[in-house]
C-alpha positions in Angstrom: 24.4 60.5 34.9 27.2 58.0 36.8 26.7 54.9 36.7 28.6 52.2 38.0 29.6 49.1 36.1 28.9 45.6 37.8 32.4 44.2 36.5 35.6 45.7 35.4 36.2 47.9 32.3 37.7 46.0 29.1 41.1 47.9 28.0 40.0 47.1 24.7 38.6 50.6 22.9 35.9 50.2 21.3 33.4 53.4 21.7 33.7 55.2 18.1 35.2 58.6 17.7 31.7 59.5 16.5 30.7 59.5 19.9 34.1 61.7 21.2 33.0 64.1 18.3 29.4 64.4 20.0 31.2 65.6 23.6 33.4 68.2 21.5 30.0 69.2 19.4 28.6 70.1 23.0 31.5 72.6 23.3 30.8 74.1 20.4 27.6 74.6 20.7 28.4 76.6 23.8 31.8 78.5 22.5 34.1 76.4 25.1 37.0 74.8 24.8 36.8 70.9 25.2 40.6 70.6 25.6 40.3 70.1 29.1 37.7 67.2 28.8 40.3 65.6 26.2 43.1 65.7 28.1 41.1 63.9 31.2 40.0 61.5 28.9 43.2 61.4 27.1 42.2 61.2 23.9 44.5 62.5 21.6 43.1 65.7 19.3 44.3 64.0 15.4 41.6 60.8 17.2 38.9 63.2 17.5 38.2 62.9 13.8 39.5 59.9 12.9 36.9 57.6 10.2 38.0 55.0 12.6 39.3 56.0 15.3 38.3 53.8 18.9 38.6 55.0 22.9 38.2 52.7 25.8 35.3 52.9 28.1 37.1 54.1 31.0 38.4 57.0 28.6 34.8 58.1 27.4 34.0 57.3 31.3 36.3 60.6 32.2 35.8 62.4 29.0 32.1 62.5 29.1 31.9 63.1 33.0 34.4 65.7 33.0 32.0 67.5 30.3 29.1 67.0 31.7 30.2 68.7 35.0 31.8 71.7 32.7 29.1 72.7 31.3 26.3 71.7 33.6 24.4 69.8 30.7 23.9 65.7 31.2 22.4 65.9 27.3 25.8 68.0 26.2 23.9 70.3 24.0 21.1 67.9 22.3 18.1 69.5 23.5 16.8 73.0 23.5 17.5 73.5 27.3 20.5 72.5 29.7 19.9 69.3 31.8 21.6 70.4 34.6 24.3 67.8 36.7 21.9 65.7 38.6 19.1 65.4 36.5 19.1 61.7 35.6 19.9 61.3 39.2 16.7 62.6 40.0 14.7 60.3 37.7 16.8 57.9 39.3 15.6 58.4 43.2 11.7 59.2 41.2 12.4 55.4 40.1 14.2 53.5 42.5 11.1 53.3 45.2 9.1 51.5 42.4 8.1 47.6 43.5 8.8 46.4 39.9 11.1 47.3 36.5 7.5 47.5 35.0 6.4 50.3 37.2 9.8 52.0 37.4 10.2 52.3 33.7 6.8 54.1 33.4 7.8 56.5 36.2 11.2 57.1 33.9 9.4 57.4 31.0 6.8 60.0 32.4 9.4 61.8 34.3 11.7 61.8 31.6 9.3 64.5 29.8 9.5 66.8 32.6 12.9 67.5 31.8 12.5 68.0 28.1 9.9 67.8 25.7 12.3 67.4 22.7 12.3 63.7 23.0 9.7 61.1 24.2 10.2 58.3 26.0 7.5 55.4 26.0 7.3 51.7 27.9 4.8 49.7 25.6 3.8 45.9 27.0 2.7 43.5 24.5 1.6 39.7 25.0 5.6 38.6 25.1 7.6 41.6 24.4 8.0 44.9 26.2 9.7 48.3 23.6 11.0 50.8 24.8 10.8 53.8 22.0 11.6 57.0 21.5 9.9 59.7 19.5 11.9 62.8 18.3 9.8 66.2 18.6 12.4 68.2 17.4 15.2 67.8 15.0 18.3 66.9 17.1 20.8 67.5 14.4 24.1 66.2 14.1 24.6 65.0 17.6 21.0 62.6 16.6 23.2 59.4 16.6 25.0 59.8 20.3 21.6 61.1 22.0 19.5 58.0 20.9 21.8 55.9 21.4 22.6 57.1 25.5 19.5 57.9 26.0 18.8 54.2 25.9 21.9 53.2 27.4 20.9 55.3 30.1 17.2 53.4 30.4 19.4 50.0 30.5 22.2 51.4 32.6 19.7 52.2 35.7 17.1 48.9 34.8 19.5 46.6 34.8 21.8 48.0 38.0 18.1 48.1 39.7 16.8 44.8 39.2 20.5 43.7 39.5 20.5 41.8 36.3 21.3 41.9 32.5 18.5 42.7 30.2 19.2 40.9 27.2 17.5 42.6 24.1 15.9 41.0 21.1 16.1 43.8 19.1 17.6 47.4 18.7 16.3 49.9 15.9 17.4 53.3 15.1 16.1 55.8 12.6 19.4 56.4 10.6 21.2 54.8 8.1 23.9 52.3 9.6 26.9 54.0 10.5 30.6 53.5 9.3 30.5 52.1 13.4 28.3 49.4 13.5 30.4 46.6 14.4 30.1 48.2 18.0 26.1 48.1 18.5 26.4 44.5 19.0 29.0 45.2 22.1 26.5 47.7 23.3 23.0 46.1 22.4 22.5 43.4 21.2 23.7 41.3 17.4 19.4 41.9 16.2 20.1 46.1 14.9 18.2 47.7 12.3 18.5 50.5 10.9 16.3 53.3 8.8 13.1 52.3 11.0 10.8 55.1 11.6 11.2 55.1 15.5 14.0 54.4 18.1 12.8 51.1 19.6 14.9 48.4 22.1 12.6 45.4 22.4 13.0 42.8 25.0 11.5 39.9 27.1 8.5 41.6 29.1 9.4 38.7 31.8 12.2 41.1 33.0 9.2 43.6 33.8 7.8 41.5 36.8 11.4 41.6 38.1 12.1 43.8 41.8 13.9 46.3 42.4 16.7 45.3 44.3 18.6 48.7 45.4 18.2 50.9 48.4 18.4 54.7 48.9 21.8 54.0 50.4 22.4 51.9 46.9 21.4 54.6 45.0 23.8 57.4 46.8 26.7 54.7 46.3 25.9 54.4 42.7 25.4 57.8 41.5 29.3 58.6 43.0 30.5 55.8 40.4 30.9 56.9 36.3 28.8 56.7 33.4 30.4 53.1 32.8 27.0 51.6 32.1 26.5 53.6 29.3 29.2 51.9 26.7 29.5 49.0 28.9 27.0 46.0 29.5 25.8 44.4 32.5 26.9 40.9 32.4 24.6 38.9 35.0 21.3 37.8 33.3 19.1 36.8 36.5 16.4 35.5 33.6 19.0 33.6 31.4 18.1 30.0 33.1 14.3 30.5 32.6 15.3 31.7 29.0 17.0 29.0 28.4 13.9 26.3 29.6 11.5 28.3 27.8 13.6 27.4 24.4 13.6 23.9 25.7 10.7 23.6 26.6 9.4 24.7 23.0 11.7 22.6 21.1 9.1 19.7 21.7 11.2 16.8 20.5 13.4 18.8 18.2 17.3 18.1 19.1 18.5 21.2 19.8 22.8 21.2 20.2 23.9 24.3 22.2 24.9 26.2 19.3 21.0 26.0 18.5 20.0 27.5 22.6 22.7 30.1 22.3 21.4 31.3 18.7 17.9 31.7 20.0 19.1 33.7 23.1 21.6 35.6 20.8 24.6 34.9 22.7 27.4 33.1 21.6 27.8 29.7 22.8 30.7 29.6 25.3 29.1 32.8 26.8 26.0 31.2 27.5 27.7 28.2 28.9 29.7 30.3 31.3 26.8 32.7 32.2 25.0 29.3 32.9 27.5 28.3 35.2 27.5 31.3 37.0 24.1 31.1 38.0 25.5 27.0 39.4 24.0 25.4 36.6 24.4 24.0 33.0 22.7 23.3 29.8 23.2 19.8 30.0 20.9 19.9 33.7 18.6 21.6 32.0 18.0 19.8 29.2 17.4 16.9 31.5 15.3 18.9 33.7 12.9 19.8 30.7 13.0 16.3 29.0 11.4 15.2 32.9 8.9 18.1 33.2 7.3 17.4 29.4 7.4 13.9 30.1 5.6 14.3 33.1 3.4 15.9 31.9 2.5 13.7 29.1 2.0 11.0 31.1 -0.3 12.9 33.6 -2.8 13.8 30.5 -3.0 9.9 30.2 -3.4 9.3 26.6 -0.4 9.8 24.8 1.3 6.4 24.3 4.5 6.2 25.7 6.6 5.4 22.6 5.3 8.6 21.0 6.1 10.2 24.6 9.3 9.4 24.4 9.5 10.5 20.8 8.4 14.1 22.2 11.0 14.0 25.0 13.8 13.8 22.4 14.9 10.1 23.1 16.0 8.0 20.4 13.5 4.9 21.6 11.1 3.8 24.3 13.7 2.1 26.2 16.0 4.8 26.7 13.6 6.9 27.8 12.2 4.2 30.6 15.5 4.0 31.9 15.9 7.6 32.2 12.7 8.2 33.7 13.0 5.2 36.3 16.6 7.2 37.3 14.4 10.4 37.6 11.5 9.1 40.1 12.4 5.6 41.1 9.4 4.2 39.0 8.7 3.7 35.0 6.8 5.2 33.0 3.9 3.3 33.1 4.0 3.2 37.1 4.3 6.8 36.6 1.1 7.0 35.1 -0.8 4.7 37.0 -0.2 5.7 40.6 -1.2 9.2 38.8 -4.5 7.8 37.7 
């Protein structure tokens, strides 16, 4: 299924060989030649099974579409039936009409078994946590590895393209031991994998659920000419990263927290969240000021706390440097504050 990245492809190679082998395994299981596929990928034969060997995601881009279209199967060979070319675009244009991720995932999912019945797909919503899993009916073999792992990369390629916005994960876990590869699950999902788990599972903020879809039909026809980009490669823009971010800060409640701390709870590293951040014309620093005034605020509204012990909660060092931050917020001090809200 194409898919079209929302930013340029890295040179760097970093798709594992494992997953070339799994486009030549598709050959083999129906006696052709992949030759053809390499060469459009040009990936050399001796890298094919190489222990280490790496290909860029514009080269797995053409290698994958080219076989895909060559032997009419978007699964290459890992189900008991051919999914011909154009079958994930039609869960696609089943999803794309949906008002919300939420409801468009459950289409997927439900449509998903029309097409096979070797795997299911499932949306589960929990209390702050939606999972995505995946149940195996039948033994996939060999090629078990590179079908769990597109499968989902297809759920996240379309959601995230859809809602125009990065999904970031809290979790990824696979039912196989960790592969020689691993170092390039965190490129692809996110730095929280596990491994030898009883089901496939990605787990993430529900909040991205309530999100709308963004796309058109039009959208959709544009999209499904691109390449299957959005399978190795991430989407970068994270339209929930600033709320992420508050919600941290928010439940820091008078605990310092240095970036370093913000970017380890949102699994990033630091000088990505700070340029994510200022992508989206803001910056941690803002933030933190912005959540220092709305629990103070609201501190002062319940009318009890004193304001020593307010300013304690707000993370200020004393009373006083909190007064003059909150008289540059509103004009008044604390105490006004709290007795024009009386």
């Amino acid at each position: 299924m194409p898919f079209q990245a929302a930013t340029a492809i890295p040179r760097r190679a970093v798709t594992p060989a494992a997953f070339v082998r799994g486009v030549v395994a598709a050959y083999e299981r129906y006696g052709r030649d992949p030759a053809a596929a390499l060469s459009r990928g040009q990936v050399a034969p001796e890298l094919v099974n190489s222990p280490d060997g790496r290909v860029t995601a514009a080269q797995f881009e053409a290698l994958a579409d080219h076989a895909m279209r060559e032997l009419d199967d978007e699964a290459l060979g890992w189900f008991s039936r051919r999914l011909p070319w154009g079958t994930y675009g039609m869960l696609c244009r089943a999803s794309i009409t949906a008002p919300t991720l939420e409801i468009a995932l459950k289409r997927w999912c439900r449509h998903h078994r029309l097409v096979t019945e070797d795997v299911l797909l499932d949306l589960e919503v929990g209390e702050e946590a939606a999972v995505v899993s995946i149940r195996e009916l039948r033994d996939l073999g060999p090629v078990r590895e590179f079908c769990l792992v597109t499968l989902f990369r297809y759920v996240l390629g379309f959601s995230c393209w859809a809602v125009d916005s990065q999904i970031a994960l809290r979790a990824a876990e696979f039912p196989y031991p960790e592969p020689g590869h691993v170092s390039v699950y965190p490129t692809i999902f996110c730095r929280n994998v596990r491994f030898d788990v009883a089901h496939a599972r990605i787990v993430f903020d529900k909040h991205y659920l309530s999100l709308p879809l963004t796309r058109s039909a039009a959208d959709l026809d544009n999209m499904l000419k691109g390449a299957l980009r959005l399978t190795v490669l991430p989407y970068r823009r994270d339209r929930l990263l600033v709320e992420r971010v508050r919600r941290v800060l928010r439940n820091a409640r008078g605990r310092v927290l240095g970036a370093e701390d913000v970017a380890s709870e949102l699994a990033l590293s630091t000088r990505t969240m700070h340029r994510r951040l200022r992508e989206e014309s803001t910056s941690l620093r803002d933030l933190k000021e912005e959540a220092k005034f709305e629990l103070a605020k609201q501190e002062l509204m319940r009318g009890r706390t004193p304001i020593k012990r307010i300013a304690e909660i707000a993370g200020f060092r004393n009373e006083k440097s909190f007064s003059r931050a909150f008289r540059s917020w509103t004009g008044t001090s604390p105490r006004e504050f709290r007795g024009r809200y009386r």
